[in-house]
C-alpha positions as a printed Julia matrix, in Angstrom:
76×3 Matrix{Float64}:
 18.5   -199.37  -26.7
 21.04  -198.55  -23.68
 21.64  -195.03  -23.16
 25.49  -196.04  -24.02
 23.85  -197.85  -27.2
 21.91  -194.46  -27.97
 25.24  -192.01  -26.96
 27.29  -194.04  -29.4
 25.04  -193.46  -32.12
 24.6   -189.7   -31.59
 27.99  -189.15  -31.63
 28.18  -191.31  -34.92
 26.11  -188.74  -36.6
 27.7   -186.28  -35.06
 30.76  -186.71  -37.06
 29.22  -187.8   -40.16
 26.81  -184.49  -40.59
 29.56  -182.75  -38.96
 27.33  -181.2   -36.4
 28.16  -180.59  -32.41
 26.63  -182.53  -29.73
 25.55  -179.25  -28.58
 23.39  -178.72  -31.49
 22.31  -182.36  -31.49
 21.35  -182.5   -27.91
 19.26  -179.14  -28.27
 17.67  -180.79  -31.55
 16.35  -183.86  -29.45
 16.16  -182.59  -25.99
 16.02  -179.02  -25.84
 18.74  -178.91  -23.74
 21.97  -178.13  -24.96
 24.28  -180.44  -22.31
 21.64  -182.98  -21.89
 23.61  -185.57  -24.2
 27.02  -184.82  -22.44
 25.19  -185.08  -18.92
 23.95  -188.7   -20.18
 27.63  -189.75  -21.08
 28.84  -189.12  -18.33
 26.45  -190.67  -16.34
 25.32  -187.56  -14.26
 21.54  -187.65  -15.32
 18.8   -190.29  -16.56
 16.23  -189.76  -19.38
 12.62  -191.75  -19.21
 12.05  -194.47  -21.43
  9.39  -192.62  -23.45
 11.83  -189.53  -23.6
 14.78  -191.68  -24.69
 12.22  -193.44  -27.55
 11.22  -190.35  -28.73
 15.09  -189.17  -29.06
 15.69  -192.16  -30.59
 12.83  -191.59  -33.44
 14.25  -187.97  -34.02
 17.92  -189.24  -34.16
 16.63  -192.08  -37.01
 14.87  -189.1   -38.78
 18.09  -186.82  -38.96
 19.79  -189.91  -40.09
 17.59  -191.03  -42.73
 18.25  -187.13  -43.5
 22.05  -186.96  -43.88
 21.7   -190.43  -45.64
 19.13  -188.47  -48.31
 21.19  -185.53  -48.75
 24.2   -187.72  -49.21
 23.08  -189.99  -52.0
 21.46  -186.36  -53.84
 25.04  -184.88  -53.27
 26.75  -187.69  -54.84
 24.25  -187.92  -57.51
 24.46  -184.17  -58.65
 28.12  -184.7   -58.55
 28.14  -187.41  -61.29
């Protein structure tokens, strides 16, 4: 995955768990401008680094996704 790719996707879930990049950059970097820095192209990650970011972002996704189907289930 490109770090556009990766960028793209973080902001994705961003919006839908209505969460900062601030907050989501701390949760997978611990670094709160780290995922601005990498949009704008003014730093680089490692390829391990940007894996492991990658696993955490699928985790909080898999997350929201839970906690989204139990919402909509409890509202039924």
């Amino acid at each position: 995955m490109s770090i556009s790719e990766f960028i793209t996707r973080c902001d994705a879930y961003c919006e839908a768990a209505k969460v900062s990049r601030v907050w989501l950059s701390k949760r997978l970097f611990n670094d709160t401008y780290r995922l601005d820095d990498l949009a704008k192209g003014g730093t680089d990650v490692g390829v391990k680094r940007l894996e492991r970011a990658t696993e955490d972002l699928a985790s909080l996704e898999t997350e929201h996704e839970r906690q989204g189907a139990d919402d909509q289930g409890a509202a039924a």
